[in-house]
C-alpha angles and dihedrals in degrees: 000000000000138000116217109189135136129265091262126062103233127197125240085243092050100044080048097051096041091052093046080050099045091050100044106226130035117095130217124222107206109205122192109265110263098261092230095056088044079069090065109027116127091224132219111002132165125170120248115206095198096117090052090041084059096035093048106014085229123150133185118262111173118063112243091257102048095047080051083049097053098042088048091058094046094050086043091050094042091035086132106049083055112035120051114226112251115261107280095010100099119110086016 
């Protein structure tokens, strides 16, 4: 099994922040963290892909927003082939 991340750790809020950036529009509503699931909650966690880099000697080549950037465009560009129109929408 096998971790694929890039080189940086990046927190939930700044990923966030940076994708509501890159695509221009969205927004994101941050809410406190339910206290009883603060009780259970693993902490701080971000993926190293140290063991696929030396299985693979792959290394990252695109920075994290461009690479948002770029799926963002795809998806915008494919909406249709991915998301079903509403009932009733179709044609509207």
């Amino acid at each position: 099994m096998f971790n694929v991340a890039g080189d940086e750790p990046i927190s939930h809020r700044d990923l966030t922040t940076l994708l509501v950036r890159v695509a221009g529009s969205g927004t994101v509503d941050y809410v406190e963290w339910p206290a009883e699931k603060k009780a259970i909650d693993i902490g701080s966690f971000y993926a190293n892909s140290t063991k696929f880099k030396t299985t693979t000697a792959w290394t990252p080549t695109v920075p994290l927003a461009d690479g948002l950037r770029r799926t963002i465009e795809f998806y915008r560009a494919h909406f249709s082939r991915y998301v079903q129109p509403a009932a009733g929408t179709e044609g509207a």
